[in-house]
Structures are given as structure tokens and as C-alpha cells.
mmCIF file of the N, C-alpha and C atoms, coordinates in Angstrom:
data_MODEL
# 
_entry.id   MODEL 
# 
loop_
_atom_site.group_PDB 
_atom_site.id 
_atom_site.type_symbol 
_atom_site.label_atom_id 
_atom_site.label_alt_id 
_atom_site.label_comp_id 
_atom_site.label_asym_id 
_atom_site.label_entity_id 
_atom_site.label_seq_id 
_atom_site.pdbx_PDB_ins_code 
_atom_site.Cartn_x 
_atom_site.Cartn_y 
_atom_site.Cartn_z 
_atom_site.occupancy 
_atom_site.B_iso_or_equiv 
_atom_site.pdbx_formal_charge 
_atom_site.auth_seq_id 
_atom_site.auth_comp_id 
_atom_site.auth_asym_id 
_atom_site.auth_atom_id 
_atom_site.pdbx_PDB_model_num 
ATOM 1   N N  . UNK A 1 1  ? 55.795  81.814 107.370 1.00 0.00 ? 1  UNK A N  1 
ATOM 2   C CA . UNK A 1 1  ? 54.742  81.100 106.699 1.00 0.00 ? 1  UNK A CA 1 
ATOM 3   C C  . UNK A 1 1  ? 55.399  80.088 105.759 1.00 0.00 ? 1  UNK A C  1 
ATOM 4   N N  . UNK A 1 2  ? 54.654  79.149 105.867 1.00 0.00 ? 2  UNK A N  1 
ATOM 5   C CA . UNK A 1 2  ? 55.171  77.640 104.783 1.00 0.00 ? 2  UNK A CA 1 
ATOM 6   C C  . UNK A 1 2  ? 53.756  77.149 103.863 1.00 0.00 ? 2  UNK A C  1 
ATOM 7   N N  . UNK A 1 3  ? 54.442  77.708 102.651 1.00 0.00 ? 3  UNK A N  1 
ATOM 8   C CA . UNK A 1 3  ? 53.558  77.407 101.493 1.00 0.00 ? 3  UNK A CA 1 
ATOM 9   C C  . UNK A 1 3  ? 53.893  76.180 100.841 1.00 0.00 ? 3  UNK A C  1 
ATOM 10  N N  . UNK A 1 4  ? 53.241  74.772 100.886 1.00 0.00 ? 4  UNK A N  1 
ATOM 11  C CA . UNK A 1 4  ? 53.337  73.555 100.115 1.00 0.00 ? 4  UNK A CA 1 
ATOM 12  C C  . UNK A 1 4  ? 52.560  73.193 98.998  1.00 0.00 ? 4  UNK A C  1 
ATOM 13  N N  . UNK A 1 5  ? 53.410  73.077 97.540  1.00 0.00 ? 5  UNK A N  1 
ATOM 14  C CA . UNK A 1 5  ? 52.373  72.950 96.172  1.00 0.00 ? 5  UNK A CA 1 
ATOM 15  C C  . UNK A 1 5  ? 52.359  71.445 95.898  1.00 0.00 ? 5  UNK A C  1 
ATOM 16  N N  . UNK A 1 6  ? 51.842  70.838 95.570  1.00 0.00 ? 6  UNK A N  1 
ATOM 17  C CA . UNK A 1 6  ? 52.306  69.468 95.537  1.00 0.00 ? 6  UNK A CA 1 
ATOM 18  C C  . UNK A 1 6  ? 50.890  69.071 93.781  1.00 0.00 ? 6  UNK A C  1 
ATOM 19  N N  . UNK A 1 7  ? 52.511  68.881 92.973  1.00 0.00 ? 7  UNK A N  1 
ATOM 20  C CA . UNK A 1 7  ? 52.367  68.789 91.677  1.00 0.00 ? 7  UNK A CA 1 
ATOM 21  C C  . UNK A 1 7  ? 51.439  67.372 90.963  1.00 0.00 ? 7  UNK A C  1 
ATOM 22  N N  . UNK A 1 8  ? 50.628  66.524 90.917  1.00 0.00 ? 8  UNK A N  1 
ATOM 23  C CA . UNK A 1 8  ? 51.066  65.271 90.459  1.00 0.00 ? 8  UNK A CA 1 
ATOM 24  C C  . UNK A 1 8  ? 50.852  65.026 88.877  1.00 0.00 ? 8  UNK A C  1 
ATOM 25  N N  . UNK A 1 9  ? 51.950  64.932 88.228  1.00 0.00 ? 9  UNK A N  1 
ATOM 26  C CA . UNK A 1 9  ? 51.981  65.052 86.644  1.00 0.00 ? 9  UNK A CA 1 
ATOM 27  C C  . UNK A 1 9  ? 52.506  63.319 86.290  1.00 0.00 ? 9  UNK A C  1 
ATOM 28  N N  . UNK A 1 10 ? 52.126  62.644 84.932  1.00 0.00 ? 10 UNK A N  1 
ATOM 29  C CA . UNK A 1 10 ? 52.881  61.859 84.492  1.00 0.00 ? 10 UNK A CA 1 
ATOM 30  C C  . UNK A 1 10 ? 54.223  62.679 83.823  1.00 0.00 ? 10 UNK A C  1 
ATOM 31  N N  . UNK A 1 11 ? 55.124  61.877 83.119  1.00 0.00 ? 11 UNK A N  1 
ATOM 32  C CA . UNK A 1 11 ? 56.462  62.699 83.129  1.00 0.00 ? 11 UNK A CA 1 
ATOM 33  C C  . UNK A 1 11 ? 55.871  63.213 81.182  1.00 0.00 ? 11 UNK A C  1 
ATOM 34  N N  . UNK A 1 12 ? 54.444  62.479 80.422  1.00 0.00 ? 12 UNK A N  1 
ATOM 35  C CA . UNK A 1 12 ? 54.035  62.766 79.297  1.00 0.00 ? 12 UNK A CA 1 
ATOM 36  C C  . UNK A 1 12 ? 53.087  63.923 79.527  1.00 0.00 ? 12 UNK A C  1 
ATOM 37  N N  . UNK A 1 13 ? 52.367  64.128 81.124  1.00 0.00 ? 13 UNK A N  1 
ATOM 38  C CA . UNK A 1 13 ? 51.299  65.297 81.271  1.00 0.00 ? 13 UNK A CA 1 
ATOM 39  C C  . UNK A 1 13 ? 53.117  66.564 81.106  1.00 0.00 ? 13 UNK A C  1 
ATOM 40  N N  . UNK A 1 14 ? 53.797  65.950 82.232  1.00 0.00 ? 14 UNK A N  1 
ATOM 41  C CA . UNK A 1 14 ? 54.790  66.983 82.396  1.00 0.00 ? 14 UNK A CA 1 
ATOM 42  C C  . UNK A 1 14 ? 55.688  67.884 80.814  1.00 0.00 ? 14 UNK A C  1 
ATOM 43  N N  . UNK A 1 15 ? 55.730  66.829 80.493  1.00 0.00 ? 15 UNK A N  1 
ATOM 44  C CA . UNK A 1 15 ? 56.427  67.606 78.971  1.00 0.00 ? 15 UNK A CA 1 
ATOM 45  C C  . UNK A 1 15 ? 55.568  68.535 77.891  1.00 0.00 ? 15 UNK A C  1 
ATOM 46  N N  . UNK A 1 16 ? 53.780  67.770 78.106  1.00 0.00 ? 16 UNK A N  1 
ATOM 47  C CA . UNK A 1 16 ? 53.379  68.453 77.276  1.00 0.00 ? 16 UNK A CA 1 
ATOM 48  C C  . UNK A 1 16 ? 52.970  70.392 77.995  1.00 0.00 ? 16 UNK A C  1 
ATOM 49  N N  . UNK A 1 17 ? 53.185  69.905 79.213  1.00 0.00 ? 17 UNK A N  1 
ATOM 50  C CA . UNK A 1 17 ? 53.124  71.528 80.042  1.00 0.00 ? 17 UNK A CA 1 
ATOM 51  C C  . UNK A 1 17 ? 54.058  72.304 80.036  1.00 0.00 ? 17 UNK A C  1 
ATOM 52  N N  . UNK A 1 18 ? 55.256  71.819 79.795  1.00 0.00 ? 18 UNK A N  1 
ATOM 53  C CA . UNK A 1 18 ? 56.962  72.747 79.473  1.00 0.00 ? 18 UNK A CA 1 
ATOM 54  C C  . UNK A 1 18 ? 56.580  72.705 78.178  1.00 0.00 ? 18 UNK A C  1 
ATOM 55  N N  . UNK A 1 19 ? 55.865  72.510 77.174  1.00 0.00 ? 19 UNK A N  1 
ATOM 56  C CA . UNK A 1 19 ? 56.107  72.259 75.566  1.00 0.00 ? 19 UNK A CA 1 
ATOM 57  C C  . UNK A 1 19 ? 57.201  71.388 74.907  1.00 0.00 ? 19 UNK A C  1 
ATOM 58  N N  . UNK A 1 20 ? 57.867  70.650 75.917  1.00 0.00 ? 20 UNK A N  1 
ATOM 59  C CA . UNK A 1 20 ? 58.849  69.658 75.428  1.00 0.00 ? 20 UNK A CA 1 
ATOM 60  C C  . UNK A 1 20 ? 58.565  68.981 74.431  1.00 0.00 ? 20 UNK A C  1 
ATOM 61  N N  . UNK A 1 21 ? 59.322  68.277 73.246  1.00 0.00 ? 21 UNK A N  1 
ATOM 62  C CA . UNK A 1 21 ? 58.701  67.251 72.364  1.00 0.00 ? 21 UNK A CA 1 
ATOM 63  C C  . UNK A 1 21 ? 58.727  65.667 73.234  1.00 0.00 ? 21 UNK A C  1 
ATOM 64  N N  . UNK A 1 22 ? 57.872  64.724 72.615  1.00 0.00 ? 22 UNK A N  1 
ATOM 65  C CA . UNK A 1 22 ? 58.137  63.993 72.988  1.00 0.00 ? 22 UNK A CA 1 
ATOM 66  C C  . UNK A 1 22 ? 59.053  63.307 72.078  1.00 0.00 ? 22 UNK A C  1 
ATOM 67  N N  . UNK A 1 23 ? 60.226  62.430 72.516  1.00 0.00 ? 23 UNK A N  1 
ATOM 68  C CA . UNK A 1 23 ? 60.858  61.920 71.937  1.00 0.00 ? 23 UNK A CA 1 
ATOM 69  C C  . UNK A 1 23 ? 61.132  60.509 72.486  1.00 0.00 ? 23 UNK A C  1 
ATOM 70  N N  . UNK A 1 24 ? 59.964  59.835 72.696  1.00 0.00 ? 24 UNK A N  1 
ATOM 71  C CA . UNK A 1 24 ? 60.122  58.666 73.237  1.00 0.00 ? 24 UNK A CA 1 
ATOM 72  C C  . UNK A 1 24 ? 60.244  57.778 72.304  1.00 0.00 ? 24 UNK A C  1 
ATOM 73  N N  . UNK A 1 25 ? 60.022  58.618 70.760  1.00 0.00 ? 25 UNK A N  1 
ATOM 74  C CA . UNK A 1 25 ? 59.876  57.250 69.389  1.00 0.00 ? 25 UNK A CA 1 
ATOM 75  C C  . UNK A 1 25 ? 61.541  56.828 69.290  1.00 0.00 ? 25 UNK A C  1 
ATOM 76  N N  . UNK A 1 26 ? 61.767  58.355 69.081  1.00 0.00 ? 26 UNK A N  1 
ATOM 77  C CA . UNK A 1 26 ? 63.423  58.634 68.626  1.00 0.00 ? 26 UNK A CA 1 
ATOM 78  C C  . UNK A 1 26 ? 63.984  57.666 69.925  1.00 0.00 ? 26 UNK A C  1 
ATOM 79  N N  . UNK A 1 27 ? 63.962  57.462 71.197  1.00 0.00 ? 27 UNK A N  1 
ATOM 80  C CA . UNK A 1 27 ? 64.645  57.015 71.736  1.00 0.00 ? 27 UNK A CA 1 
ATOM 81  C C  . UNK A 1 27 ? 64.620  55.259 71.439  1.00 0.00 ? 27 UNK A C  1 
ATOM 82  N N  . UNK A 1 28 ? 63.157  55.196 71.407  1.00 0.00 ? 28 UNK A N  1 
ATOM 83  C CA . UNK A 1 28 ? 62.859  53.672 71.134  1.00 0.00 ? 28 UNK A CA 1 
ATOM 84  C C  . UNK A 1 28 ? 63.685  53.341 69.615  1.00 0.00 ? 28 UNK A C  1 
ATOM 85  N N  . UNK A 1 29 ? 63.586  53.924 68.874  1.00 0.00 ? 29 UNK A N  1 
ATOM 86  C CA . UNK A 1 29 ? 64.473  53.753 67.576  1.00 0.00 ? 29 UNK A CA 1 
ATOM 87  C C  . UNK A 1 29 ? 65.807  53.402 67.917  1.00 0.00 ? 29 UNK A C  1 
ATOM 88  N N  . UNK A 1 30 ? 66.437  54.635 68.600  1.00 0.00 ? 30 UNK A N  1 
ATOM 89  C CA . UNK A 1 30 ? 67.832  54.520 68.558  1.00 0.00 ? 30 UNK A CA 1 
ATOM 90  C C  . UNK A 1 30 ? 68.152  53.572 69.007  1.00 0.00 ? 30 UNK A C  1 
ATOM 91  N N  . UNK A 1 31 ? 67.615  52.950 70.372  1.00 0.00 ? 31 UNK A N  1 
ATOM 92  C CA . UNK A 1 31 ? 67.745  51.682 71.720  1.00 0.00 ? 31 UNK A CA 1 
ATOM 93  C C  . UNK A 1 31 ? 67.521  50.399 70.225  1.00 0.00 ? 31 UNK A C  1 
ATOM 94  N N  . UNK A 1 32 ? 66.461  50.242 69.854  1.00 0.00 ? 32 UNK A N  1 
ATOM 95  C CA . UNK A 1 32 ? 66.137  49.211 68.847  1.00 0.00 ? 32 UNK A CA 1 
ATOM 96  C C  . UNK A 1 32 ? 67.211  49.263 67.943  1.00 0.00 ? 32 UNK A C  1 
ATOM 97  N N  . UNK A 1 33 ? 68.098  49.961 67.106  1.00 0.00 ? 33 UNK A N  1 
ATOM 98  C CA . UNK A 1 33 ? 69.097  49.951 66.285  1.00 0.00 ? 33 UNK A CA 1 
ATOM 99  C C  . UNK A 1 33 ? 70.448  49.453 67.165  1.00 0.00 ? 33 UNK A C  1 
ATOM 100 N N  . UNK A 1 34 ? 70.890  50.457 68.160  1.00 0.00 ? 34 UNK A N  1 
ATOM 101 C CA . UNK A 1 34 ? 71.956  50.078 68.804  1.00 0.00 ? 34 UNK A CA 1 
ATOM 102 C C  . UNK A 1 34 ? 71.447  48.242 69.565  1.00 0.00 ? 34 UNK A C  1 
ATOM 103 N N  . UNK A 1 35 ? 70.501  48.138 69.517  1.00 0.00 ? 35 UNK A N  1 
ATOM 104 C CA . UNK A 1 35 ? 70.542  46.473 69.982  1.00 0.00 ? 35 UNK A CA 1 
ATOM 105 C C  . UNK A 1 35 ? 70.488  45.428 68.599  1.00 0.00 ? 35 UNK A C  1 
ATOM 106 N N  . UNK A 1 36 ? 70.080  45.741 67.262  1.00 0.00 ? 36 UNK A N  1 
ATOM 107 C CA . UNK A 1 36 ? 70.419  45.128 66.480  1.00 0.00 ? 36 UNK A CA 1 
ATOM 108 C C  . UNK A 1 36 ? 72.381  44.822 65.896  1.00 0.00 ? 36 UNK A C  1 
ATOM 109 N N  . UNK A 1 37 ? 72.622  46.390 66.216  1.00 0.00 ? 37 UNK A N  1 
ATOM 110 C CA . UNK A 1 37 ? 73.914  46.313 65.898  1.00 0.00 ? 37 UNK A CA 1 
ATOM 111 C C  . UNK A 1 37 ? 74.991  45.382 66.810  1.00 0.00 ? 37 UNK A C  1 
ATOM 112 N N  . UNK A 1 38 ? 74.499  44.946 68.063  1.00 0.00 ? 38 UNK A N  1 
ATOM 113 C CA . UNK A 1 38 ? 74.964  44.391 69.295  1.00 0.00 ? 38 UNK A CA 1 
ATOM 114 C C  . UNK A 1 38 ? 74.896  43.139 68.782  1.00 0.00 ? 38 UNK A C  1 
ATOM 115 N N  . UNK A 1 39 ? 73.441  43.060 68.671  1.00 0.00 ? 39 UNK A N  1 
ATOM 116 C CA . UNK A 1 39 ? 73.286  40.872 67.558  1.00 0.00 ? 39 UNK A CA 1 
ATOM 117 C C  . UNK A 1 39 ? 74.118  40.518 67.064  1.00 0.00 ? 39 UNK A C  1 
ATOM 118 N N  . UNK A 1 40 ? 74.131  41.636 65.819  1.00 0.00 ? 40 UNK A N  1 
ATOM 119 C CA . UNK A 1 40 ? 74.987  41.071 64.657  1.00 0.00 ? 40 UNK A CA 1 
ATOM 120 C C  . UNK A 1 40 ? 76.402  41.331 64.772  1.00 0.00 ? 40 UNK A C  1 
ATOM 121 N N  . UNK A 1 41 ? 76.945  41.677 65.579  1.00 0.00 ? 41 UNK A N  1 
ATOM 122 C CA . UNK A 1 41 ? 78.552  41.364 66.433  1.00 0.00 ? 41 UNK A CA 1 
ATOM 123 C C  . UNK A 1 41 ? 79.376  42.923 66.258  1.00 0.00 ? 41 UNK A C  1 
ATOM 124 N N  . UNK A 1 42 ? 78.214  44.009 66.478  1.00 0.00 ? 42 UNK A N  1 
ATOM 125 C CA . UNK A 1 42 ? 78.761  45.291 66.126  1.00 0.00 ? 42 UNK A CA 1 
ATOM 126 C C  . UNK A 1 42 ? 79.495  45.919 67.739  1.00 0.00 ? 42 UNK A C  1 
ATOM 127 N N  . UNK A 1 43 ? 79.903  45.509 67.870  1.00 0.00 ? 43 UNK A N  1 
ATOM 128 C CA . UNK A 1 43 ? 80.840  45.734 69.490  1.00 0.00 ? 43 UNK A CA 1 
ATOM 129 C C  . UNK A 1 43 ? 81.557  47.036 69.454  1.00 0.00 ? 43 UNK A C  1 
ATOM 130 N N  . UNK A 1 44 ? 81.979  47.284 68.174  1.00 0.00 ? 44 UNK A N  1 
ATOM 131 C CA . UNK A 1 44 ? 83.081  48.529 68.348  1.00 0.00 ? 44 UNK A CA 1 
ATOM 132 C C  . UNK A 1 44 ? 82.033  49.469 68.725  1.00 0.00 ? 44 UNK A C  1 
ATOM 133 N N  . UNK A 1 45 ? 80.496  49.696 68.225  1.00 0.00 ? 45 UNK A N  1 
ATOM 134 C CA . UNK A 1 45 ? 80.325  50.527 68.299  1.00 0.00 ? 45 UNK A CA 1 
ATOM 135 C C  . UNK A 1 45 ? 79.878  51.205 69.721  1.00 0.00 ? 45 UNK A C  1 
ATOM 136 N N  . UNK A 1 46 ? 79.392  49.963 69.979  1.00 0.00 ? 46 UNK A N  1 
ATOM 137 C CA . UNK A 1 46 ? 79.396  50.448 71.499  1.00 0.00 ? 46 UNK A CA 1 
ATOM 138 C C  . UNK A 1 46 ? 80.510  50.870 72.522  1.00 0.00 ? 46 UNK A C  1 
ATOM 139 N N  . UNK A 1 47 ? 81.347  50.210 71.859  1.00 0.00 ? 47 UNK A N  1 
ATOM 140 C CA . UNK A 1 47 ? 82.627  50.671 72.279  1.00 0.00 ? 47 UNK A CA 1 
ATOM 141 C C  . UNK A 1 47 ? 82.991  51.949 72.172  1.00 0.00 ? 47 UNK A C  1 
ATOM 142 N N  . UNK A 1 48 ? 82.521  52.458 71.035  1.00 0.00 ? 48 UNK A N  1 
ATOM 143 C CA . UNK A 1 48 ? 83.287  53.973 70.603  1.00 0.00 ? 48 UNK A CA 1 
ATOM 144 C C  . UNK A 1 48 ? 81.951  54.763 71.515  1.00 0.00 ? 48 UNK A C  1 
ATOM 145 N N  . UNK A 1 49 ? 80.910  54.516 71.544  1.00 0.00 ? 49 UNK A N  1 
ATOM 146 C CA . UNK A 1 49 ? 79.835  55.034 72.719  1.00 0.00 ? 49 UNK A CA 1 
ATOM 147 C C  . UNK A 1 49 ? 80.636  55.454 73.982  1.00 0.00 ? 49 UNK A C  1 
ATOM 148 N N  . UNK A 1 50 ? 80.494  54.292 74.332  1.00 0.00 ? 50 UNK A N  1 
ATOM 149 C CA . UNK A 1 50 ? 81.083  54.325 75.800  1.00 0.00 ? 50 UNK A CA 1 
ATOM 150 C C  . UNK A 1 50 ? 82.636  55.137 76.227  1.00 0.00 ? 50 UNK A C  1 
ATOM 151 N N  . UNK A 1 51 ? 83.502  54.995 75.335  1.00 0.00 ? 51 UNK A N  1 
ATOM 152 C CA . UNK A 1 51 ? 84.635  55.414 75.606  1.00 0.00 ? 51 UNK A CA 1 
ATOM 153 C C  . UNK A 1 51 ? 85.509  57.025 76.699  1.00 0.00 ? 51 UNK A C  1 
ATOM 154 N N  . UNK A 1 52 ? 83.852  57.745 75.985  1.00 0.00 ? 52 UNK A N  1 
ATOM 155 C CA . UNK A 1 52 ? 84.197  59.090 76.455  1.00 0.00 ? 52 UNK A CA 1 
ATOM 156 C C  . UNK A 1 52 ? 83.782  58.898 78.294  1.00 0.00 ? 52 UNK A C  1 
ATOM 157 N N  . UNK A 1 53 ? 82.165  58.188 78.277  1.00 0.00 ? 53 UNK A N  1 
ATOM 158 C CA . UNK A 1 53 ? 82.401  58.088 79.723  1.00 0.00 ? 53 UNK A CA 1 
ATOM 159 C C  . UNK A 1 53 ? 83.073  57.264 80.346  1.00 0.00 ? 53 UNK A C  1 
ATOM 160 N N  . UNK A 1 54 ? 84.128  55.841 79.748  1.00 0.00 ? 54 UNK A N  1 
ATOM 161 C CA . UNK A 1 54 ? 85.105  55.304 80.487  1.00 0.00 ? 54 UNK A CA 1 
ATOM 162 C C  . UNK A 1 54 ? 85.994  56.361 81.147  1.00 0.00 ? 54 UNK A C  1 
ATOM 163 N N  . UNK A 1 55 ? 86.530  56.853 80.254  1.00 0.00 ? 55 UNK A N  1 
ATOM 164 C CA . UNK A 1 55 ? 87.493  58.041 80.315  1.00 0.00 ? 55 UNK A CA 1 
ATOM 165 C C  . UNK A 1 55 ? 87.425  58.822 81.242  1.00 0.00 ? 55 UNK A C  1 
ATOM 166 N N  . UNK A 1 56 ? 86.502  59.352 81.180  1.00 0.00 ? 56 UNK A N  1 
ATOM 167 C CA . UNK A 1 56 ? 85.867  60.450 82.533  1.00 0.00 ? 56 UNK A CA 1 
ATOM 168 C C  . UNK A 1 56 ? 85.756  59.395 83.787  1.00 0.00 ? 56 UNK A C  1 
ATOM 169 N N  . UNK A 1 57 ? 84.940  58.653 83.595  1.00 0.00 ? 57 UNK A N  1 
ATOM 170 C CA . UNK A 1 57 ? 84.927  57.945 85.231  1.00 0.00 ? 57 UNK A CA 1 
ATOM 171 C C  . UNK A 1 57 ? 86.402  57.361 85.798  1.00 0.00 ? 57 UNK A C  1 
ATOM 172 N N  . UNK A 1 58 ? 87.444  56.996 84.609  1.00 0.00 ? 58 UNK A N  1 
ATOM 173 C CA . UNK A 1 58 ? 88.686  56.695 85.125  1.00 0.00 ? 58 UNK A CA 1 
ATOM 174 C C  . UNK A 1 58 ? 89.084  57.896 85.811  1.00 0.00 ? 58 UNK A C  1 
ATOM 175 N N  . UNK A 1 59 ? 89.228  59.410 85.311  1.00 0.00 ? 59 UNK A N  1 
ATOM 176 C CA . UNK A 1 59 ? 89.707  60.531 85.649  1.00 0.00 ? 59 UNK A CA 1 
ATOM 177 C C  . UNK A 1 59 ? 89.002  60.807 87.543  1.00 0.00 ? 59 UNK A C  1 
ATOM 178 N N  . UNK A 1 60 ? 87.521  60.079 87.037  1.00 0.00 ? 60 UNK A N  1 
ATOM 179 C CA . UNK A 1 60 ? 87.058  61.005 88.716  1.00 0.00 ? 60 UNK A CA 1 
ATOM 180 C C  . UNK A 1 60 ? 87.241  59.704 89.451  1.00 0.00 ? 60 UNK A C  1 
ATOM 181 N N  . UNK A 1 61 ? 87.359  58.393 89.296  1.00 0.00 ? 61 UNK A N  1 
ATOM 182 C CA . UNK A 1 61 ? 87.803  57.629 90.330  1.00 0.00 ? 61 UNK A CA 1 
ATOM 183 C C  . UNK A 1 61 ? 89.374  58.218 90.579  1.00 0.00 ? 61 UNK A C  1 
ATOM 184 N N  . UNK A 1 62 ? 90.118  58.372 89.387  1.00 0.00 ? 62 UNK A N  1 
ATOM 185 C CA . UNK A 1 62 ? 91.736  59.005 89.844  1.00 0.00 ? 62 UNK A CA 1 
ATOM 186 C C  . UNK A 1 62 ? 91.594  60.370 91.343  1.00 0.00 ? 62 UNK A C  1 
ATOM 187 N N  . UNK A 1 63 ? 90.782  60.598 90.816  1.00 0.00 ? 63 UNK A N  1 
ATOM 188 C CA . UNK A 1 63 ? 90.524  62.286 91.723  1.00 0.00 ? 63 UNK A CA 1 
ATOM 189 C C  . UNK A 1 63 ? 90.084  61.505 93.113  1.00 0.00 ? 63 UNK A C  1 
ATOM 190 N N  . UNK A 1 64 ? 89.320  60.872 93.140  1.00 0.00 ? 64 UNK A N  1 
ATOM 191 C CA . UNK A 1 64 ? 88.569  60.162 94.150  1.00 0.00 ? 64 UNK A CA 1 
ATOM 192 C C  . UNK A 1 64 ? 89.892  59.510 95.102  1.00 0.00 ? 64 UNK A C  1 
ATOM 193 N N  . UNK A 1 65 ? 90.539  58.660 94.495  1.00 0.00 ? 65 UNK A N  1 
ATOM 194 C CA . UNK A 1 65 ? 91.873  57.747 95.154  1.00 0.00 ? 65 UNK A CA 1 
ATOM 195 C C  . UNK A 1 65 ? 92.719  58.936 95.479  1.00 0.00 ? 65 UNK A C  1 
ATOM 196 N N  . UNK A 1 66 ? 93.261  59.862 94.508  1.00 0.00 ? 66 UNK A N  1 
ATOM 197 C CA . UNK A 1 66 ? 93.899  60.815 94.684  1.00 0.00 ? 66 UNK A CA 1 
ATOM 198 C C  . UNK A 1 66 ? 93.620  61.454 96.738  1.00 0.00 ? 66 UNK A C  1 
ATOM 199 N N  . UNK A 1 67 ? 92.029  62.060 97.054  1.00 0.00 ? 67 UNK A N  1 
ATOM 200 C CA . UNK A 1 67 ? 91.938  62.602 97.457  1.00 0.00 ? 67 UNK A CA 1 
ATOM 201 C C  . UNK A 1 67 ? 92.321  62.272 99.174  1.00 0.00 ? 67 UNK A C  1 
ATOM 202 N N  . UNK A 1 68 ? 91.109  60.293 99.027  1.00 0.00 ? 68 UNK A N  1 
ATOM 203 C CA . UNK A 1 68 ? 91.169  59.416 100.342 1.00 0.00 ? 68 UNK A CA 1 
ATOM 204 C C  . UNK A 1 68 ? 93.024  59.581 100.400 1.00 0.00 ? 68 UNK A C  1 
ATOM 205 N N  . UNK A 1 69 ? 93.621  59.547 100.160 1.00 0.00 ? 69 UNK A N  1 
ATOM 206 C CA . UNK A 1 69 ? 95.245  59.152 99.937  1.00 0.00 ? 69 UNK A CA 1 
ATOM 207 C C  . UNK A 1 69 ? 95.945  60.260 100.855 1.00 0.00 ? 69 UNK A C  1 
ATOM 208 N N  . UNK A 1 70 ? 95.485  61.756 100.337 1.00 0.00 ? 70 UNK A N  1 
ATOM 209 C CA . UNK A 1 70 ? 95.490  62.913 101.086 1.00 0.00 ? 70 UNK A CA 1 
ATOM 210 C C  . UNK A 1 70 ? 95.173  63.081 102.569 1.00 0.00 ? 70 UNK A C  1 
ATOM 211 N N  . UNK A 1 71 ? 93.875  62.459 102.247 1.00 0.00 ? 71 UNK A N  1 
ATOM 212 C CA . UNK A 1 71 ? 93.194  62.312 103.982 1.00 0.00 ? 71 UNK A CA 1 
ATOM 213 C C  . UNK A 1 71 ? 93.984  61.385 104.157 1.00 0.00 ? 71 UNK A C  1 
ATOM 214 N N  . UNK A 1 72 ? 94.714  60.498 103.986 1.00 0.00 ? 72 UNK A N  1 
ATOM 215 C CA . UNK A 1 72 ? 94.788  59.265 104.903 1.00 0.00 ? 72 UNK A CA 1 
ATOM 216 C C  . UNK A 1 72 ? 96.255  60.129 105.064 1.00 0.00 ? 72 UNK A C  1 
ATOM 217 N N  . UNK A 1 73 ? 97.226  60.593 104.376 1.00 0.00 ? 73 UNK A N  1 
ATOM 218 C CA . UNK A 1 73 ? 98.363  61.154 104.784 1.00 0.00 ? 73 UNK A CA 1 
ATOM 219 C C  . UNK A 1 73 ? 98.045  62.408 105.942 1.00 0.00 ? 73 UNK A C  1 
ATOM 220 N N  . UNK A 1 74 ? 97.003  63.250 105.444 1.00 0.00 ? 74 UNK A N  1 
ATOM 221 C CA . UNK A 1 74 ? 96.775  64.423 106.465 1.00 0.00 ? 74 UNK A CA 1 
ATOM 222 C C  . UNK A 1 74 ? 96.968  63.898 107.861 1.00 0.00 ? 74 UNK A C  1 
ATOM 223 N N  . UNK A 1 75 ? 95.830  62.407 107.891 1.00 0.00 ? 75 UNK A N  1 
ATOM 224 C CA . UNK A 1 75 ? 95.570  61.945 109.376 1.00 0.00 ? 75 UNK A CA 1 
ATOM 225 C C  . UNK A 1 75 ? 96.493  61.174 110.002 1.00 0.00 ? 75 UNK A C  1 
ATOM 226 N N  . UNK A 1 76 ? 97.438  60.823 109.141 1.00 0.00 ? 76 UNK A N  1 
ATOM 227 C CA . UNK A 1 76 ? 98.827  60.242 109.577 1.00 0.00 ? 76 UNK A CA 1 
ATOM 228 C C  . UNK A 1 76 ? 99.935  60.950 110.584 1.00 0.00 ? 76 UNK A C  1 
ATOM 229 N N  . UNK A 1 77 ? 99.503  62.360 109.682 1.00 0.00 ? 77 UNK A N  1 
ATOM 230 C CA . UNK A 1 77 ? 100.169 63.156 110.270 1.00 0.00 ? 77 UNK A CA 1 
ATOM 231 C C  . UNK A 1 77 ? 100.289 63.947 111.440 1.00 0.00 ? 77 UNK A C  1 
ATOM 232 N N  . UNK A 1 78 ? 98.683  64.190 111.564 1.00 0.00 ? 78 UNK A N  1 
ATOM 233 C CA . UNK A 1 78 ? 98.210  64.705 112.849 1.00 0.00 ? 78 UNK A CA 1 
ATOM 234 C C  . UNK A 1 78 ? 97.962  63.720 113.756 1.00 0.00 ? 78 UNK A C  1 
ATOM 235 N N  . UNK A 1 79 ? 98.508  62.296 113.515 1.00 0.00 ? 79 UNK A N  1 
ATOM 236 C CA . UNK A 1 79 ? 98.831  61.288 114.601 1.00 0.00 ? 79 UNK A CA 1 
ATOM 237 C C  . UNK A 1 79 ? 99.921  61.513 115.383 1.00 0.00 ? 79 UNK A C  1 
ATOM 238 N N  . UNK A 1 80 ? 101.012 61.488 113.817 1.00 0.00 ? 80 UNK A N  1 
ATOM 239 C CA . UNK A 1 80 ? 102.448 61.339 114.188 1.00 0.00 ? 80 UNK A CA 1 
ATOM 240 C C  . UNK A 1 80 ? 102.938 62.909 115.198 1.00 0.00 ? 80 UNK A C  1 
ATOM 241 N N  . UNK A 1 81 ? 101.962 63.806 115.591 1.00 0.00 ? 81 UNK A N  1 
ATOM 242 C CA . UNK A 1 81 ? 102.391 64.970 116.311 1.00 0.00 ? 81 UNK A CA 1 
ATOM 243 C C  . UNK A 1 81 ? 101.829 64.759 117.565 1.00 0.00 ? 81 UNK A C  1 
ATOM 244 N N  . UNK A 1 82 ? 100.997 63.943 118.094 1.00 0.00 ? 82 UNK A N  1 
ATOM 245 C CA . UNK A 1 82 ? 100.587 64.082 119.464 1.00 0.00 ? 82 UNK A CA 1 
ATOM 246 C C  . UNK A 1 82 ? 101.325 63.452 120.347 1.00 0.00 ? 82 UNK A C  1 
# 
């Protein structure tokens, strides 16, 4: 047997049914501050934002190159034997 529920919520019906807060002010605040600070030539800070996920995405593109590199040696190899 195949049971199908089919939900249709806005994502504001949806939060107030989990009891989530809404925090759409807080976000609009923060977005509105971090774009004033951008105007007035505040760069580092976005900079110091961003840094942690530069960091990480350098690490998983490394993992990523790392891996194709592997395959491409694996399949080199199981060339170089036939």
C-alpha cells in the first residue's frame, strides 16, 4: 500500500506550525547593516565573514582535485595492464 500526504504550507504558515520564531526582522536588520557597512567602504568585514567558508571550500575543492587525480591514475593503470 502507498500512502500520499501532500502538505501545502507558506514557509510563515510552516514555522508558525513547528512553533519556530519568526526571524525575518532580525534577518532584514542584519542584511540592511551588513549593506550599509559595504557603502561606507567596510570590506574587511565581509571579509572576516566569508573567510571561514573560503577556507572550507578551498579544502573540499583540494579533496575534490585530490580525488579525479586518483581516478585518473587508477584508470591509467588498468590501461597500462591490458
Amino acid at each position: 500500500m502507498k500512502v500520499n500526504i501532500e502538505i501545502d504550507l507558506s514557509p510563515q504558515e510552516a514555522r508558525e506550525m513547528m512553533g519556530w520564531p519568526d526571524v525575518s526582522k532580525f534577518h532584514e536588520t542584519v542584511l540592511n547593516s551588513l549593506g550599509e557597512q559595504l557603502k561606507s567602504g567596510g570590506n574587511e568585514t565581509l571579509m572576516t565573514m566569508l573567510q571561514p567558508f573560503m577556507a572550507e571550500s578551498q579544502k573540499a575543492f583540494s579533496a575534490y582535485q585530490k580525488l579525479m587525480e586518483g581516478m585518473v591514475a587508477f584508470n591509467a593503470q588498468g590501461d597500462s595492464k591490458k
